[in-house]
C-alpha positions in Angstrom: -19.4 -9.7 -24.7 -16.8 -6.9 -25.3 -18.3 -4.6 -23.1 -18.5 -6.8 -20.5 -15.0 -8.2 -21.1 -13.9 -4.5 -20.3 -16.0 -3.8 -17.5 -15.1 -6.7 -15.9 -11.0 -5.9 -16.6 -11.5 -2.8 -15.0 -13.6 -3.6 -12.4 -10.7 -6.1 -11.4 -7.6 -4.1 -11.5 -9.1 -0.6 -11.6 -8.6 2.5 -13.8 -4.9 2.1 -15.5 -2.4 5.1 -15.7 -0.2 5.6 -18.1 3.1 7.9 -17.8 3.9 9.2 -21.3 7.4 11.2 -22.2 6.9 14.1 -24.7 9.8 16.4 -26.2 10.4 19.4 -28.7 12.9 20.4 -31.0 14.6 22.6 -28.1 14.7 19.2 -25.7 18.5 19.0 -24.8 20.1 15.6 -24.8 20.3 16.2 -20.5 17.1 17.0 -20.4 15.7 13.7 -22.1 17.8 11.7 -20.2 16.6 13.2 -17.2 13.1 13.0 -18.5 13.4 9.1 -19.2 15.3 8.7 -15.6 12.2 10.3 -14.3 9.6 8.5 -16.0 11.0 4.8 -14.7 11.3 6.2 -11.0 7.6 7.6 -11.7 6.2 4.1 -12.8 7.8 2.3 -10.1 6.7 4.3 -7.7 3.3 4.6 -8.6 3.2 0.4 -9.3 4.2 0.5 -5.1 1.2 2.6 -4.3 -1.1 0.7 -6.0 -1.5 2.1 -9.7 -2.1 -0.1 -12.5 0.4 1.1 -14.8 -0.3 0.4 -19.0 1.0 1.8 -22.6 -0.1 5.2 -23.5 -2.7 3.5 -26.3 -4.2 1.2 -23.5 -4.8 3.4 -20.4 -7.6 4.6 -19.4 -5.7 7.9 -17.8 -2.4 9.7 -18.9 0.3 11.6 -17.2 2.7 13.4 -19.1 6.5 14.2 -18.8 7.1 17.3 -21.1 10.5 18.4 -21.8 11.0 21.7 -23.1 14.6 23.0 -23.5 15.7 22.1 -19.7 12.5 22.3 -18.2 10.0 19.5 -17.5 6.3 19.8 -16.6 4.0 17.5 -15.7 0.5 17.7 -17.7 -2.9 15.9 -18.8 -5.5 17.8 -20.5 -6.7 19.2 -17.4 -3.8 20.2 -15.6 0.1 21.5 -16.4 2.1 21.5 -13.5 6.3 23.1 -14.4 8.4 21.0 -12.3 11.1 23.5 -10.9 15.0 22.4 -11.6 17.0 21.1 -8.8 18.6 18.2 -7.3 17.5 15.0 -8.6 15.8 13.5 -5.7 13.9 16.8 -4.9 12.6 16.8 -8.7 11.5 13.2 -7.9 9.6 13.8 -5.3 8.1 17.0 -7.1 7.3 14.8 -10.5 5.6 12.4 -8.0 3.4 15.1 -5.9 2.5 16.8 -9.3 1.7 13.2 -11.0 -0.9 12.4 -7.5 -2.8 15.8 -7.9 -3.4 15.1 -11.4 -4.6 11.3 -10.8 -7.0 12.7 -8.5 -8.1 15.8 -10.7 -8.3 13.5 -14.3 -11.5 11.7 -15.9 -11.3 8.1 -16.0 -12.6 7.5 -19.8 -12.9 3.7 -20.6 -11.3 2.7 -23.8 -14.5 2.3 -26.4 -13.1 -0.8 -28.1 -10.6 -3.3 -27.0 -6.8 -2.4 -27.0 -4.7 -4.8 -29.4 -2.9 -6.5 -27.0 -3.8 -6.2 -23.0 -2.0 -8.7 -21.5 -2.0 -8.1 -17.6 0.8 -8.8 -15.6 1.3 -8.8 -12.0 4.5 -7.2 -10.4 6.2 -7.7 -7.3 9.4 -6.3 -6.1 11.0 -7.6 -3.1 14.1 -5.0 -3.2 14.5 -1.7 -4.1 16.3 -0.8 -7.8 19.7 0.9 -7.3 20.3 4.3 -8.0 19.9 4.9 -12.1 18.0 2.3 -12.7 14.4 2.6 -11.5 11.7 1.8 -13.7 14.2 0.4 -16.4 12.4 -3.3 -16.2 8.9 -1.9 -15.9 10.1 0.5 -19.0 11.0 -2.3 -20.9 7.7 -4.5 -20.4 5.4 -1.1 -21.1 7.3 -1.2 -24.7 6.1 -4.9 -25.2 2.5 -4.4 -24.2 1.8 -5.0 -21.1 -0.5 -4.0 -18.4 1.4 -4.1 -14.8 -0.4 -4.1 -11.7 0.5 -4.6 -8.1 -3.3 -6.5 -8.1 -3.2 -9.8 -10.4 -6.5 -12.0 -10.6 -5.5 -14.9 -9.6 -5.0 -16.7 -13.4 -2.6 -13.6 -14.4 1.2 -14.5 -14.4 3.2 -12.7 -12.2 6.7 -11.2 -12.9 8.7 -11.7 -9.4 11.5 -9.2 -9.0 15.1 -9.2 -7.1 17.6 -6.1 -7.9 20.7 -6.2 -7.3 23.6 -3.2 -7.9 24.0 -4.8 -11.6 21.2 -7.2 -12.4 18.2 -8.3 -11.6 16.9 -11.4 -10.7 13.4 -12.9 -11.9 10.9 -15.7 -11.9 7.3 -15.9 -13.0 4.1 -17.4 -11.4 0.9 -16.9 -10.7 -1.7 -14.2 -8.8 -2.6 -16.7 -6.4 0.7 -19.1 -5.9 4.2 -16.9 -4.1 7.3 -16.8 -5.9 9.9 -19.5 -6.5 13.6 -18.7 -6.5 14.8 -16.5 -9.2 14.7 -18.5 -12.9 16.9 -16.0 -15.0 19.7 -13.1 -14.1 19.2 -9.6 -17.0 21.6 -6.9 -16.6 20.3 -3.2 -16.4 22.4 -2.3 -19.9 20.6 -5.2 -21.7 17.0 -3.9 -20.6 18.2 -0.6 -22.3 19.5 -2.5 -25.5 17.5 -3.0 -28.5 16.5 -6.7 -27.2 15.1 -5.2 -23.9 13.0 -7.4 -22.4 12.9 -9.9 -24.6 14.4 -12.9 -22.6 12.2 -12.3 -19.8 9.1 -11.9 -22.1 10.1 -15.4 -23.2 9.8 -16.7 -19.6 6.5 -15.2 -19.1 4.9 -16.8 -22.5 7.2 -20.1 -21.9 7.3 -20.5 -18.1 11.3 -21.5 -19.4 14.2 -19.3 -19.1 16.4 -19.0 -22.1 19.7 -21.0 -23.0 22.1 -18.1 -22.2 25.3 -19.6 -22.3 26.3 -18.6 -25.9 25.2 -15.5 -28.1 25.0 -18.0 -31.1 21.7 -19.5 -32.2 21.1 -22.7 -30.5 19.3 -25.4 -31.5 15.3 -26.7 -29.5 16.8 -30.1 -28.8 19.8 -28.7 -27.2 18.6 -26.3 -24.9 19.4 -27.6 -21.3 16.3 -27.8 -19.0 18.7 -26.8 -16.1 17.5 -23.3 -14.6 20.0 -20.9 -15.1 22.0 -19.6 -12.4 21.7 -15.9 -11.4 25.1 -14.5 -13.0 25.0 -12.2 -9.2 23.9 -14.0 -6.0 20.8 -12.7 -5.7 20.0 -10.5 -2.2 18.3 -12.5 0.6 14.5 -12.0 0.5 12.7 -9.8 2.9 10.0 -11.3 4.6 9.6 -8.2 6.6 8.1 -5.5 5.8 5.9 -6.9 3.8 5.2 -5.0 0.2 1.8 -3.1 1.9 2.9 -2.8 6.0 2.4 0.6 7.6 2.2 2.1 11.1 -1.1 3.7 11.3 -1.6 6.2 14.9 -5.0 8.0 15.5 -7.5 9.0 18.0 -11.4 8.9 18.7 -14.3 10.2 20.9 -17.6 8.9 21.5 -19.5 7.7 24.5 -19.5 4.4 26.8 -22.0 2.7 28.0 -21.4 0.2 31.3 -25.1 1.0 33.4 -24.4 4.4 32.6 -23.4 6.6 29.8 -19.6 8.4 29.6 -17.8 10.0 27.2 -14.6 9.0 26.2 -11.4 9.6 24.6 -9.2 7.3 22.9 -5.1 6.6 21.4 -4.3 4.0 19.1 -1.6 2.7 17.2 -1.0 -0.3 14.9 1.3 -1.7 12.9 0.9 -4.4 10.5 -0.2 -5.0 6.3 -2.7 -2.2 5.3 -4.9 -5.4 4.0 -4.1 -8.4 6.5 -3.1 -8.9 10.2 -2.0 -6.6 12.4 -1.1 -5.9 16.0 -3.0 -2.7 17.9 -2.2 -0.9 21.0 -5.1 1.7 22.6 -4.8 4.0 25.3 -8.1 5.1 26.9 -9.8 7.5 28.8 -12.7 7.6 30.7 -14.2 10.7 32.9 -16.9 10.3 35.3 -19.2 11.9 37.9 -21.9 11.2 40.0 -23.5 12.2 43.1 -20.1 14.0 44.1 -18.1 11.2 42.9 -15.2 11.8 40.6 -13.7 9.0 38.6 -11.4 8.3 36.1 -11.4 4.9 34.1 -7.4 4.8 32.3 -7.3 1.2 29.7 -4.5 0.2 28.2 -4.5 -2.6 26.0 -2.9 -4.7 23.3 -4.0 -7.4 20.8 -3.9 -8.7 17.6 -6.4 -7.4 14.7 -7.3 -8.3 10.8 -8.1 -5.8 7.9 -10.4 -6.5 5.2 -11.2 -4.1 2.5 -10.6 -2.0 -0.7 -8.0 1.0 -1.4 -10.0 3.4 0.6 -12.9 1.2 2.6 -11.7 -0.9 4.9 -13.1 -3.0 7.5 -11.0 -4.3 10.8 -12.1 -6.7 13.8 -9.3 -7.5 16.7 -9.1 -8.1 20.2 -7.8 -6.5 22.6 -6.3 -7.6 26.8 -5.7 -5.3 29.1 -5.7 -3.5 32.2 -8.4 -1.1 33.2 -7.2 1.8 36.1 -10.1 2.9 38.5 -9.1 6.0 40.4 -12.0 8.0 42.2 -12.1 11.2 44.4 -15.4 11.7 46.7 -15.2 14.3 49.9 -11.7 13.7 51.6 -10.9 10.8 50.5 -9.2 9.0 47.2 -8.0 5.7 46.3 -8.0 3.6 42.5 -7.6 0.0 41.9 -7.0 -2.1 39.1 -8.4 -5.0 36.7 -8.3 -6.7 34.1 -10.1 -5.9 30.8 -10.7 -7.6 27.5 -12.7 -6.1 24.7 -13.7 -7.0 21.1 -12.8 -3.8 18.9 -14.4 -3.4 15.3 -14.3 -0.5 13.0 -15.2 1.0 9.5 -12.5 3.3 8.0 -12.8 5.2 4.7 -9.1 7.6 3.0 -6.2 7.5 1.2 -4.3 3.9 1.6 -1.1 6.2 2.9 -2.3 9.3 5.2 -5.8 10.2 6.6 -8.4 7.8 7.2 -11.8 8.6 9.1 -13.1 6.0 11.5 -15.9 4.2 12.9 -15.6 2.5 16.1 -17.2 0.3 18.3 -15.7 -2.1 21.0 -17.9 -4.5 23.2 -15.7 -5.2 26.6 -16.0 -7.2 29.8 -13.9 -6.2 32.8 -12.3 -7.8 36.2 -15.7 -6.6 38.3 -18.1 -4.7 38.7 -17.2 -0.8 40.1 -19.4 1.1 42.7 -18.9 3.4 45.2 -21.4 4.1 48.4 -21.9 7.2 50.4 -23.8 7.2 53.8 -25.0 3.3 53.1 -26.1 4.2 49.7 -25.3 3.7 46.4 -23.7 6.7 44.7 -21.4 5.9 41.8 -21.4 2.3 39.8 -20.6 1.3 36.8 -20.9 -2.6 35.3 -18.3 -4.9 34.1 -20.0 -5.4 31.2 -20.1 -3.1 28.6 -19.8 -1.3 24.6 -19.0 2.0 23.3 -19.2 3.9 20.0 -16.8 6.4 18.4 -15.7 8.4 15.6 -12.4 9.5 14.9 -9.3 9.5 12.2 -5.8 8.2 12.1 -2.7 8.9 10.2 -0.8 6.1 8.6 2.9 5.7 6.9 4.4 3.4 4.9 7.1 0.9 6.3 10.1 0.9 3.9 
């Protein structure tokens, strides 16, 4: 039953990483601090791309920040990467490059026996932390034992998060419920004090926020049920972007068939949530000859679409309207025309959640009429209204901020 409970843990929230902070004797007191200020920007940015982040004791990876004099490297037991010094925000991005390559190069080893304590919470942040205090929350509920992940089964509570320039604003619920408005108001200097998170653990075990009127004991039957008020108003949520949207642009090739066979090339762009609904606009091209006939088919069309999926397998259905430009060339003379077009897209797509994905693509279409040209009373180029074609491609995606 242990092994199963385990499997079934990690089969639901995936491999957990955990982002560990190791010094020497010759560690100056800069060079911790900047060590510590790295580590919370490197947790929360690795919760926004996905990573189920845990204590060092309960992960089933490790990344570690190692501080030597000045200098900090970036290690597991595979790799040691020396982080080069420089302006904050370009040691940042360094720390985070570094941390990816060894994520991707490092062993996933399942912890033999269960961990003490492994109580999974779910994290969502609808703002970003200000400058200087990234990571200081998610710091602060690492130290009591929990498991954070941007994934929650839907019976895990989940810690909603608003910053703002001196607090930040929380409420709790559940994986499968959205957030209420903010329960309880923590400033960034109490999550660094020796109490940490300990208020806001109490509203995760409780589902109440603490009496916080006085710093004298008070009594149970005292306690007022009335929610307290957040001591900052806390910053209008963002409905848009969503957590997970992105802009994704690509292109494919394959071949069409509409009574005959033609290749094809084709542009596409969408926006919308990575897993979810989107909206898709496709450009494409079709060549054609026959029987000294030259034609080109242009589409352009728009529509809404769906994803379903993992991380890096993903599965999308939409549909597309449009317009479908004919233009032909056959001995002296030229001419095009235009109509309407409609076609049922669907595609496989395997990569990285942010960056290159390859693609498999089909679309069945219908268009205004059929297209045929005649030479000399007979037949010599036609194509149906009717028909499906079949691609392979990549795109390129980026996430919307």
């Amino acid at each position: 039953m242990v092994l199963v409970g385990i499997a079934s843990l990690a089969l639901a929230l995936g491999p957990s990483v955990a982002v560990d902070v190791s010094t020497d004797e010759a560690a100056t007191a800069s060079g911790q601090a900047t060590a510590r200020a790295l580590r919370g920007w490197l947790v929360q940015r690795l919760i926004e791309e996905g990573f189920t982040i845990a204590p060092p004791d309960q992960a089933d990876r490790v990344v570690t920040l190692e501080v030597d004099g000045d200098a900090i490297a970036v290690h597991s037991q595979r790799d040691h990467f020396v982080i080069d010094s420089g302006p904050p925000a370009v040691m940042r991005l360094e720390v985070l490059h570094r941390t990816r390559m060894v994520l991707d190069h490092a062993e996933v080893e399942p912890l033999a026996e269960p961990p003490g304590r492994r109580a999974v919470l779910g994290f969502r942040s609808t703002t970003e932390a200000p400058e200087g205090a990234a990571g200081e929350l998610e710091s602060a509920l690492l130290v009591e034992g929990y498991v954070l992940t941007p994934r929650p089964r839907p019976g895990d509570p989940v810690l909603c998060v608003v910053h703002a320039p001196q607090t930040l604003a929380v409420s709790v619920t559940r994986g499968d419920a959205t957030c209420p408005d903010p329960q309880l108001a923590v400033s960034y200097d109490e999550l660094r004090g020796p109490e940490g998170a300990s208020d806001i653990v109490r509203l995760i075990e409780s589902g109440t926020a603490p009496s916080r009127t006085s710093s004298a004991p008070v009594e149970a039957e005292v306690v007022s049920p009335t929610v307290a008020e957040p001591a900052e108003p806390a910053p209008k949520r963002r409905r848009w972007p969503s957590e997970d949207a992105e802009v994704r642009t690509g292109l494919d090739a394959g071949l069409v068939a509409r009574g005959d066979v033609d290749g094809y090339v084709r542009s596409q762009t969408r926006i919308g949530r990575r897993i979810g609904p989107g909206a898709a606009l496709h450009l494409s091209i079709i060549p054609s000859r026959d029987d000294g006939v030259r034609a080109v088919d242009t589409i352009l069309a728009g529509g809404p679409d769906v994803r379903f999926g993992k991380k890096r397998f993903g599965v999308e259905f939409g549909l597309l309207v449009g317009t479908l430009m004919h233009a032909f060339q056959h001995s002296d003379a030229r001419g095009g025309s235009a109509a309407w077009y409609v076609g049922i897209p669907a595609s496989v797509s395997f990569g990285k959640p942010q960056g290159p994905r390859a693609h498999l693509f089909t679309e069945g279409f219908v268009t205004g009429g059929r297209l045929r040209h005649v030479r000399e009373n007979a037949p010599a180029w036609a194509r149906s209204a009717w028909g499906i074609r079949v691609g392979l491609g990549f795109t390129w995606g980026w996430k919307i901020r």
